[in-house]
C-alpha positions in Angstrom: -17.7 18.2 37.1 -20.2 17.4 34.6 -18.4 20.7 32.4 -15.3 19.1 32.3 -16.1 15.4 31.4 -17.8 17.2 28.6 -14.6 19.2 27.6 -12.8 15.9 27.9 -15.2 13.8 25.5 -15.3 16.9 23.2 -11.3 16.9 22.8 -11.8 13.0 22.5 -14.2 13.3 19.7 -11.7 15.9 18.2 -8.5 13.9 18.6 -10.7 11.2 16.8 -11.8 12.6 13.9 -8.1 13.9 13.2 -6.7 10.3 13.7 -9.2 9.1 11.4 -8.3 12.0 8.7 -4.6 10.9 8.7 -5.2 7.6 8.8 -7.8 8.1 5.7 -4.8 10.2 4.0 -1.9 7.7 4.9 -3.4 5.0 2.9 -4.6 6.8 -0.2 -0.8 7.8 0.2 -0.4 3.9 0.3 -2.6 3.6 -2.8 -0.9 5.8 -4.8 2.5 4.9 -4.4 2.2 0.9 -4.1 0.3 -1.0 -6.7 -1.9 -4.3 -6.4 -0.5 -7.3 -8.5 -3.4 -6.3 -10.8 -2.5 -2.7 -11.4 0.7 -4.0 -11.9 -0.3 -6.5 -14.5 -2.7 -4.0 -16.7 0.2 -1.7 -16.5 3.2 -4.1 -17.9 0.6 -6.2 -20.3 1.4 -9.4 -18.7 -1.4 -11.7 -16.6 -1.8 -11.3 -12.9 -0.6 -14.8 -12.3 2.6 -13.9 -14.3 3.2 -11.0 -11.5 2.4 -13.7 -8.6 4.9 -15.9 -10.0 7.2 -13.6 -10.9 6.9 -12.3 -7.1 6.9 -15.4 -5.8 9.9 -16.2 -7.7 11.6 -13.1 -6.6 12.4 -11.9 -10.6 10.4 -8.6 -9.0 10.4 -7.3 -5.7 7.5 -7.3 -3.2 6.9 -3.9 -1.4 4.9 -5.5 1.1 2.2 -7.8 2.1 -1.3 -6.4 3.5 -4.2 -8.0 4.5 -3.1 -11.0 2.2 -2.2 -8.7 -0.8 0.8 -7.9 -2.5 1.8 -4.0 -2.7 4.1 -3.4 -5.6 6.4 -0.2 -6.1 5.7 -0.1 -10.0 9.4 1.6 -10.5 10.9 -1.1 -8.8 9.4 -3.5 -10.8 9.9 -2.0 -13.8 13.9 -1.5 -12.7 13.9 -4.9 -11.8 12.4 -6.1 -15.1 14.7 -3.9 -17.2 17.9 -4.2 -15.8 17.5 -8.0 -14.6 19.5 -7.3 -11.1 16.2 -8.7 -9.2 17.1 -12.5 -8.6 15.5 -14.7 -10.8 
């Protein structure tokens, strides 16, 4: 019995750490691909409150919200900048 439970909490431990390595590489994925408003703005050359307004405004397009931050696609923006299709 007591062979067992220790298989089982050994395959948890496993299952774990792999869960915890994807999640780790999912979000450097994240961070490479979606910018923060302030990436965004030392990119472009315009302020950070310029990208919040301009977001907020919808003259460039949000990726999406986490944890209370906006996550830019920095072609998108760009796109949206150059070719003025974005509303705003």
């Amino acid at each position: 019995m007591t062979e067992r439970l220790e298989d089982l909490l050994t395959r948890a431990v496993r299952e774990r750490a792999t869960a915890h390595a994807e999640l780790t590489e999912a979000r450097a994925k994240i961070r490479e691909l979606y910018k923060t408003a302030e990436q965004v703005a030392f990119k472009l050359g315009y302020s950070v409150d310029t990208i919040y307004d301009w977001a907020a405004s919808e003259k460039i397009p949000v990726a999406f919200r986490a944890g209370g931050r906006l996550r830019f696609d920095i072609d998108a923006v760009i796109a949206a900048l150059n070719d003025g299709t974005h509303n705003g």
